[in-house]
Gaussian input, Z-matrix of N, CA and C with variables (Angstrom, degrees):
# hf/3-21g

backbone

0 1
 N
 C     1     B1
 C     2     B2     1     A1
 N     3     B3     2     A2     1     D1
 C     4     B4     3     A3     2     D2
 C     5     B5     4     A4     3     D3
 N     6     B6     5     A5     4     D4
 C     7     B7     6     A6     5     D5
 C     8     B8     7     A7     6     D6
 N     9     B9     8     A8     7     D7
 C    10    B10     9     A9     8     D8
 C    11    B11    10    A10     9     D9
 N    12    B12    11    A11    10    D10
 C    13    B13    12    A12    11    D11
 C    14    B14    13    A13    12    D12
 N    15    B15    14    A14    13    D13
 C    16    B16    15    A15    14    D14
 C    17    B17    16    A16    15    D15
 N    18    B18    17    A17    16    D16
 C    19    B19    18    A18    17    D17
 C    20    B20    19    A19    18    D18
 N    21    B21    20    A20    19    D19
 C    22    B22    21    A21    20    D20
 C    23    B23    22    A22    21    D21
 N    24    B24    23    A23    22    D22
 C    25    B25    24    A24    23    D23
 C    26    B26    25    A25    24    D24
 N    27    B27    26    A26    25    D25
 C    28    B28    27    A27    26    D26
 C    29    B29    28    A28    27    D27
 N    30    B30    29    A29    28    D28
 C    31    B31    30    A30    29    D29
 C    32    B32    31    A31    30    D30
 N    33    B33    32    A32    31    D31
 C    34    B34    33    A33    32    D32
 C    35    B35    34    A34    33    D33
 N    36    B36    35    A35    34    D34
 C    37    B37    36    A36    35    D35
 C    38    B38    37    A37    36    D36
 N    39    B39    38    A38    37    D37
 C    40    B40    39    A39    38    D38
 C    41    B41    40    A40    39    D39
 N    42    B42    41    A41    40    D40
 C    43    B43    42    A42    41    D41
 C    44    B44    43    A43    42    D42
 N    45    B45    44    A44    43    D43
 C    46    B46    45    A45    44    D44
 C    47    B47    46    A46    45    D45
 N    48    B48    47    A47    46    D46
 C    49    B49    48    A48    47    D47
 C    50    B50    49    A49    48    D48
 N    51    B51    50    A50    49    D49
 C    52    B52    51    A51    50    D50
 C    53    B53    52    A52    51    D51
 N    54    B54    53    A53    52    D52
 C    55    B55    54    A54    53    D53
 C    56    B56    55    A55    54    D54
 N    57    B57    56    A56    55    D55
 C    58    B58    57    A57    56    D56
 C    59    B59    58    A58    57    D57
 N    60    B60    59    A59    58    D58
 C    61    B61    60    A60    59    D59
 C    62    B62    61    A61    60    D60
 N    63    B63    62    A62    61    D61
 C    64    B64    63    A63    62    D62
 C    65    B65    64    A64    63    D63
 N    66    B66    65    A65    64    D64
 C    67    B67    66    A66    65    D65
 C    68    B68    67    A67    66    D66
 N    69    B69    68    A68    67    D67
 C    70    B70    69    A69    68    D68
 C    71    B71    70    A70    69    D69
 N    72    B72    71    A71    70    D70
 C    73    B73    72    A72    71    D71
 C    74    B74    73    A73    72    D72
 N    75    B75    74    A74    73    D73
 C    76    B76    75    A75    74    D74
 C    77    B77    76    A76    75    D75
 N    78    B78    77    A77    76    D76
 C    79    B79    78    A78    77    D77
 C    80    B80    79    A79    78    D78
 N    81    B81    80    A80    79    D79
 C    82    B82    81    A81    80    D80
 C    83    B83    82    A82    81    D81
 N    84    B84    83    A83    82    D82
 C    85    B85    84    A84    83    D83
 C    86    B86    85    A85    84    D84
 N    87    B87    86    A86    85    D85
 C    88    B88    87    A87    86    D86
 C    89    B89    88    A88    87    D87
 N    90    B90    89    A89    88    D88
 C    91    B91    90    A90    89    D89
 C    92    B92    91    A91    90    D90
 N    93    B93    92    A92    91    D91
 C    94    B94    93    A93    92    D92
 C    95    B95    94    A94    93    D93
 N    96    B96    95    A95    94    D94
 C    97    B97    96    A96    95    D95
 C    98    B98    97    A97    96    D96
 N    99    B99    98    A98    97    D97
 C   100   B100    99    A99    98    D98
 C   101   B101   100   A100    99    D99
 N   102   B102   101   A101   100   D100
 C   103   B103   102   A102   101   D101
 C   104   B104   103   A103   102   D102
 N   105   B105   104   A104   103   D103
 C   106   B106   105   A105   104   D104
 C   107   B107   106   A106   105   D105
 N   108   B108   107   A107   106   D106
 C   109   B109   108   A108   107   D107
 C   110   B110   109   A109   108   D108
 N   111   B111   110   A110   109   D109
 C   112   B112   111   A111   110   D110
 C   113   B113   112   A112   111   D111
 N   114   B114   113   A113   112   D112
 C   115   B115   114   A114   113   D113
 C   116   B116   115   A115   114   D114
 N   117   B117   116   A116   115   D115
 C   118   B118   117   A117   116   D116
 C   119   B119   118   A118   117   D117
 N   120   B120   119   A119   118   D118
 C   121   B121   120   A120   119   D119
 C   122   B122   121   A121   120   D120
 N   123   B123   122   A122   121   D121
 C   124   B124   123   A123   122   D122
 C   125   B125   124   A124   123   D123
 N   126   B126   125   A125   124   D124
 C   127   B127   126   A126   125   D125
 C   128   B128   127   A127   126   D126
 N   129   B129   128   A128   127   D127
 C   130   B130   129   A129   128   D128
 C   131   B131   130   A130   129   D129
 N   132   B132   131   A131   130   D130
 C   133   B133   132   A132   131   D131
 C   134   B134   133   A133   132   D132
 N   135   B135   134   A134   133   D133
 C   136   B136   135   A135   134   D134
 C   137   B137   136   A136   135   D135
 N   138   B138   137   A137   136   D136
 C   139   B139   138   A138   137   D137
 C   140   B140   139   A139   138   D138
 N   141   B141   140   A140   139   D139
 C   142   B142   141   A141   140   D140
 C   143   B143   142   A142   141   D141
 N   144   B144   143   A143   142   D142
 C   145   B145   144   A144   143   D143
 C   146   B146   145   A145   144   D144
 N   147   B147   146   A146   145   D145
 C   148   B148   147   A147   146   D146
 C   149   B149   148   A148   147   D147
 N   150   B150   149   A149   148   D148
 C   151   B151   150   A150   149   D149
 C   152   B152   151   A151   150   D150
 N   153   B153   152   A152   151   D151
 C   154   B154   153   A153   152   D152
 C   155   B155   154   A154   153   D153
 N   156   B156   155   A155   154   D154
 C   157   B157   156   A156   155   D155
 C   158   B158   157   A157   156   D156
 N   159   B159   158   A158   157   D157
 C   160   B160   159   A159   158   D158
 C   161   B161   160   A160   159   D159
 N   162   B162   161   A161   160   D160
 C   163   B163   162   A162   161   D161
 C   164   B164   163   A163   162   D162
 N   165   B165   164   A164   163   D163
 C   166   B166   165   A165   164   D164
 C   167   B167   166   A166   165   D165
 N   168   B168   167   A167   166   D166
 C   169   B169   168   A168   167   D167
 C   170   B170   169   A169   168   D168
 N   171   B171   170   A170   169   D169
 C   172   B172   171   A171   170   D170
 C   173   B173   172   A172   171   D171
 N   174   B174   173   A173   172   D172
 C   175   B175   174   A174   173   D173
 C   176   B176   175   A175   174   D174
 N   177   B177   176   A176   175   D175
 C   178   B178   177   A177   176   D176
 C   179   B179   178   A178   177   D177
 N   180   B180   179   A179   178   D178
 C   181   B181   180   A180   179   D179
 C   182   B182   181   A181   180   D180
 N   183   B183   182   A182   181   D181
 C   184   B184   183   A183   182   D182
 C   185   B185   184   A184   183   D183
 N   186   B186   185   A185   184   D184
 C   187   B187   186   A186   185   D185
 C   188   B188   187   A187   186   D186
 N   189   B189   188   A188   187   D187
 C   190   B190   189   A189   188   D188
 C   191   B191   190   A190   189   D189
 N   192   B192   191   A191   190   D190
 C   193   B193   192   A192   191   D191
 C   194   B194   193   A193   192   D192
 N   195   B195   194   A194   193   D193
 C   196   B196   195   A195   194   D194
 C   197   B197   196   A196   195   D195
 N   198   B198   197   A197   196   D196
 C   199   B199   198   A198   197   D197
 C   200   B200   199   A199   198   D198
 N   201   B201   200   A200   199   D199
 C   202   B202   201   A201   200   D200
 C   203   B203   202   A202   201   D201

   B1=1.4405
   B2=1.5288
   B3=1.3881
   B4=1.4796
   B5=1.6712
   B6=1.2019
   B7=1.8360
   B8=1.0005
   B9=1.5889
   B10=1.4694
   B11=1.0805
   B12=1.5267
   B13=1.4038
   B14=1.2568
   B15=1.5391
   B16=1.7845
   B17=1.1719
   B18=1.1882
   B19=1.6070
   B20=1.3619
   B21=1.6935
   B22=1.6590
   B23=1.2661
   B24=1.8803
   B25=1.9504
   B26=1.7350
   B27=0.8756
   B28=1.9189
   B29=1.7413
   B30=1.5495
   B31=1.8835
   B32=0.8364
   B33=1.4699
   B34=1.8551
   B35=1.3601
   B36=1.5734
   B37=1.2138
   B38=1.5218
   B39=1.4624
   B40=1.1186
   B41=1.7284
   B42=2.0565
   B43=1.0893
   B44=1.7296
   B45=1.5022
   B46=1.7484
   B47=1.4479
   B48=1.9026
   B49=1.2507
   B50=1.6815
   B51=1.2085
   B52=1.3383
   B53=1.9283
   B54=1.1495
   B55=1.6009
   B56=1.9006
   B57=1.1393
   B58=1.9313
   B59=1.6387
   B60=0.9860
   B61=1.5493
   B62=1.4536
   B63=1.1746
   B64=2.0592
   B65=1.7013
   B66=1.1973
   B67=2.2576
   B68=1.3479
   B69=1.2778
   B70=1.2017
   B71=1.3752
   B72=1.7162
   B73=1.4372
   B74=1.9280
   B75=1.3041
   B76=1.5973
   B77=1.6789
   B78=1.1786
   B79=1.2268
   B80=1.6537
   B81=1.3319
   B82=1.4713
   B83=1.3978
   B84=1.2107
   B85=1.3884
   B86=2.0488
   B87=1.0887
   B88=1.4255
   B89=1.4295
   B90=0.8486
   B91=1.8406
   B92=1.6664
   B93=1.2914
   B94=1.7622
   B95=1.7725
   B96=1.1596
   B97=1.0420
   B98=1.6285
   B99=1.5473
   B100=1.3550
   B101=2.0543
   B102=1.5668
   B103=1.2834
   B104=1.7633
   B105=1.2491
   B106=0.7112
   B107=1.8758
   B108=1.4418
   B109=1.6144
   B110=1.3365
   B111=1.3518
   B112=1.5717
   B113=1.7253
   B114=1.7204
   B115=1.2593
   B116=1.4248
   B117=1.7492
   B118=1.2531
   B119=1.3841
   B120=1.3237
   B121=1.6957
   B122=1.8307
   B123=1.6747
   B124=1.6561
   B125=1.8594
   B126=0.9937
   B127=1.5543
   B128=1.3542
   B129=1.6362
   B130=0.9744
   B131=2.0104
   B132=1.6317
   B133=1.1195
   B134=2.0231
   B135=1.3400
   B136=1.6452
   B137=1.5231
   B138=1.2964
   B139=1.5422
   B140=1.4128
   B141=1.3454
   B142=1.9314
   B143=1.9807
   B144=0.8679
   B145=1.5225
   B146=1.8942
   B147=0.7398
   B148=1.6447
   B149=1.4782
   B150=1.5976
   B151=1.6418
   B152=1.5396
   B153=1.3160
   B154=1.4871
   B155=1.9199
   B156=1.7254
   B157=1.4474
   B158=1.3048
   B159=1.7051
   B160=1.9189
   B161=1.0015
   B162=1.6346
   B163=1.3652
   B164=1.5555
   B165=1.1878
   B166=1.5212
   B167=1.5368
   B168=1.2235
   B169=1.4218
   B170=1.5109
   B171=1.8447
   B172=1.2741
   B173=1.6830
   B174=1.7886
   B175=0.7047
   B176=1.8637
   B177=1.4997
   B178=1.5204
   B179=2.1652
   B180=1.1004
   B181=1.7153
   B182=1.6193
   B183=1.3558
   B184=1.9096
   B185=1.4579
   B186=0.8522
   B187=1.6336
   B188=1.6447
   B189=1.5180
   B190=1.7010
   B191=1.3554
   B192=1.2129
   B193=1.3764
   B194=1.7342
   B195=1.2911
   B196=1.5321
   B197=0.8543
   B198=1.2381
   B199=1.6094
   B200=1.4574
   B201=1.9792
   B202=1.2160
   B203=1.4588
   A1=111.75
   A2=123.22
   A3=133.06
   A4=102.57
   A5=113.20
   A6=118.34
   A7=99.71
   A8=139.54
   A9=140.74
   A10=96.73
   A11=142.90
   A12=143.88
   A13=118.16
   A14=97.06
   A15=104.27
   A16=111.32
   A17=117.59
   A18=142.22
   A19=130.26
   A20=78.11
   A21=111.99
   A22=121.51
   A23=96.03
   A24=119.20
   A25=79.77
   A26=102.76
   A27=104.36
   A28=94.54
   A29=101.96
   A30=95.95
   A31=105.11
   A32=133.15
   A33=126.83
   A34=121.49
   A35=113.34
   A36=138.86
   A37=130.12
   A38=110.76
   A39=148.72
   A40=128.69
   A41=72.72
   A42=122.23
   A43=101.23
   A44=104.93
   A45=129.53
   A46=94.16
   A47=107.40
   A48=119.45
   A49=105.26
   A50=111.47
   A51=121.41
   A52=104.57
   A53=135.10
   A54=136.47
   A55=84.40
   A56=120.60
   A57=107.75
   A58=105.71
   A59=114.63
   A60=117.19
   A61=104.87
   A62=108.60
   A63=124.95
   A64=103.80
   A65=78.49
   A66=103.07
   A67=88.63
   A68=159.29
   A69=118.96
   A70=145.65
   A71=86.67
   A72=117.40
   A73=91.64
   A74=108.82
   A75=95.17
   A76=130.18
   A77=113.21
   A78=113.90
   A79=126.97
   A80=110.26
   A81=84.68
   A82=127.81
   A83=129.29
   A84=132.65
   A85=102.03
   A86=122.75
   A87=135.11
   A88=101.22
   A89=96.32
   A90=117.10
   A91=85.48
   A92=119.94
   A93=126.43
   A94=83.47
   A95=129.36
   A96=106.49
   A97=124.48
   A98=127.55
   A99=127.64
   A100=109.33
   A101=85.57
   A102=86.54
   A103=102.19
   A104=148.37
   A105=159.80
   A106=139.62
   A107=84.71
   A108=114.44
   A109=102.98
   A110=120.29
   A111=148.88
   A112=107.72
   A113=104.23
   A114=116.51
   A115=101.13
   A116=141.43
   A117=104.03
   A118=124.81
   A119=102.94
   A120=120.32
   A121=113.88
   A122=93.96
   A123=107.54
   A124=86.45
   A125=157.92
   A126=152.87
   A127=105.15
   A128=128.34
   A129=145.87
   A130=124.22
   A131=94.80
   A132=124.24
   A133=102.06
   A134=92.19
   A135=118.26
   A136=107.31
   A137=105.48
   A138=119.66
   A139=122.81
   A140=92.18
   A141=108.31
   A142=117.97
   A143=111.79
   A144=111.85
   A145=106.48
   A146=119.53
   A147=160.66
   A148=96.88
   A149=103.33
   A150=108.06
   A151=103.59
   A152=123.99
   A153=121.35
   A154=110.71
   A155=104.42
   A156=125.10
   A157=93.22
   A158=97.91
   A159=96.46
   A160=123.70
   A161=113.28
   A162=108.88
   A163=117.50
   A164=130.29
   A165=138.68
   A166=95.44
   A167=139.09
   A168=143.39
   A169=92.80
   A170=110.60
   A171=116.04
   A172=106.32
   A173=139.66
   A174=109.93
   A175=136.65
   A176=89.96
   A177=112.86
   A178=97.58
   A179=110.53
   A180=116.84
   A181=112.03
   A182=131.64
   A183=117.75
   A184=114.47
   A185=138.14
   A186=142.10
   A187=108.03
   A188=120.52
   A189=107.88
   A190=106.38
   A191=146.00
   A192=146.69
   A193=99.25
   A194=101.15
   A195=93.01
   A196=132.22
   A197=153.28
   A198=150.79
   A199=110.30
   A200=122.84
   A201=105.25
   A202=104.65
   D1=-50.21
   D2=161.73
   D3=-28.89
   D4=-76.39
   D5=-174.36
   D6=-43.78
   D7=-71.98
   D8=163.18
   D9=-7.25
   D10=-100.89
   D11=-161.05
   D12=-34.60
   D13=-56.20
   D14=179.15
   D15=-37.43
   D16=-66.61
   D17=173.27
   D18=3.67
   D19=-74.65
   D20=-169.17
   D21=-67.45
   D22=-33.94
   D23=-169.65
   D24=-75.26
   D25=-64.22
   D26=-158.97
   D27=-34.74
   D28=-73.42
   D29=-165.10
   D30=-68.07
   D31=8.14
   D32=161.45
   D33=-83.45
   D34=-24.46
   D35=149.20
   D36=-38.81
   D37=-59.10
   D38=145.63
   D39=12.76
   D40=-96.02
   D41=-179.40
   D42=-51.21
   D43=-68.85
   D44=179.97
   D45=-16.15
   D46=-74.23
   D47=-154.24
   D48=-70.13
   D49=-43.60
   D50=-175.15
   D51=-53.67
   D52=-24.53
   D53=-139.72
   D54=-142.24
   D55=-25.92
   D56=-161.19
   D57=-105.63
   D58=148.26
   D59=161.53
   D60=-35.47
   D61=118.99
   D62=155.52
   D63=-100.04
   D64=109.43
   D65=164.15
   D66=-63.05
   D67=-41.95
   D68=-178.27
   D69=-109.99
   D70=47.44
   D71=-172.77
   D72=-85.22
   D73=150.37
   D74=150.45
   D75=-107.13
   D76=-156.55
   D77=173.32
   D78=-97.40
   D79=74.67
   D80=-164.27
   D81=-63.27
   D82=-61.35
   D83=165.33
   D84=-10.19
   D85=-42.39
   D86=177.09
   D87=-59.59
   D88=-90.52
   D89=169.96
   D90=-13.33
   D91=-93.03
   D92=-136.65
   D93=-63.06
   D94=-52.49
   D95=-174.96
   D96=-52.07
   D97=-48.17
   D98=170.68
   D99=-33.56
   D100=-51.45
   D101=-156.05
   D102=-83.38
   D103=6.30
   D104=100.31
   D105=-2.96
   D106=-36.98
   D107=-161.17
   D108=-108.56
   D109=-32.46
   D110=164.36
   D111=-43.57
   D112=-77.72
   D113=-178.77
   D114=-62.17
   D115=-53.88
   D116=165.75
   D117=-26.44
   D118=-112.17
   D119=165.87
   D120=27.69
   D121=-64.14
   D122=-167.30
   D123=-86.27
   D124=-16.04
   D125=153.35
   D126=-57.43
   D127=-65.44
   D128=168.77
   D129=-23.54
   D130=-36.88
   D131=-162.58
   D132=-96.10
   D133=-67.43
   D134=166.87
   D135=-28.68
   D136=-68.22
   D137=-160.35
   D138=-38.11
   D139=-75.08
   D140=167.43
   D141=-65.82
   D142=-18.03
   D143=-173.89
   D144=-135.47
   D145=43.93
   D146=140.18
   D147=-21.18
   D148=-82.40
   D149=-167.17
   D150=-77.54
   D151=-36.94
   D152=-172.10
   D153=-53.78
   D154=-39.03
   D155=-173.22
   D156=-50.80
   D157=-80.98
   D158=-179.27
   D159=-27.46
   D160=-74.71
   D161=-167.32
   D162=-55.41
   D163=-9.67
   D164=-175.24
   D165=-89.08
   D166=-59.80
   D167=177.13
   D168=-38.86
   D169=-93.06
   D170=-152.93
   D171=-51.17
   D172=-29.42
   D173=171.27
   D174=-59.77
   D175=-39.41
   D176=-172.44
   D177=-61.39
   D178=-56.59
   D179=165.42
   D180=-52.01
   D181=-46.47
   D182=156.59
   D183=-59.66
   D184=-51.27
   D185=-177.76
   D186=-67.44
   D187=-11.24
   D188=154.94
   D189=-97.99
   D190=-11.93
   D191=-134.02
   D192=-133.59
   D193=-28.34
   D194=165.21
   D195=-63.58
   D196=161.91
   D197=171.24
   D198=-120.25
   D199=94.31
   D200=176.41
   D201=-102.79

């Protein structure tokens, strides 16, 4: 009779989680939009200052790589 109980609570358990809203689902539709909004943004950013980026990288990458 004990196992019986066990049983029943567990696939009632189950069931709950299996059929109810889970909080630790996320949002995707949310998600794709952020990340979506992101790659704008960093295009947005990229586009016009293109040459300034480079030249800021490759300088900052010669000035560790040099050896004075």
């Amino acid at each position: 009779m004990r196992a019986y109980a066990y049983l029943m609570t567990a696939l009632a358990a189950l069931a709950d989680r299996l059929e109810g809203e889970d909080p630790e689902r996320g949002d995707v539709p949310g998600w794709v939009m952020i990340t979506v909004m992101t790659a704008a943004l960093v295009l947005a950013i990229l586009i016009p200052f293109r040459t300034a980026i480079v030249s800021a990288v490759q300088t900052a990458l010669s000035s560790v790589t040099t050896a004075q």
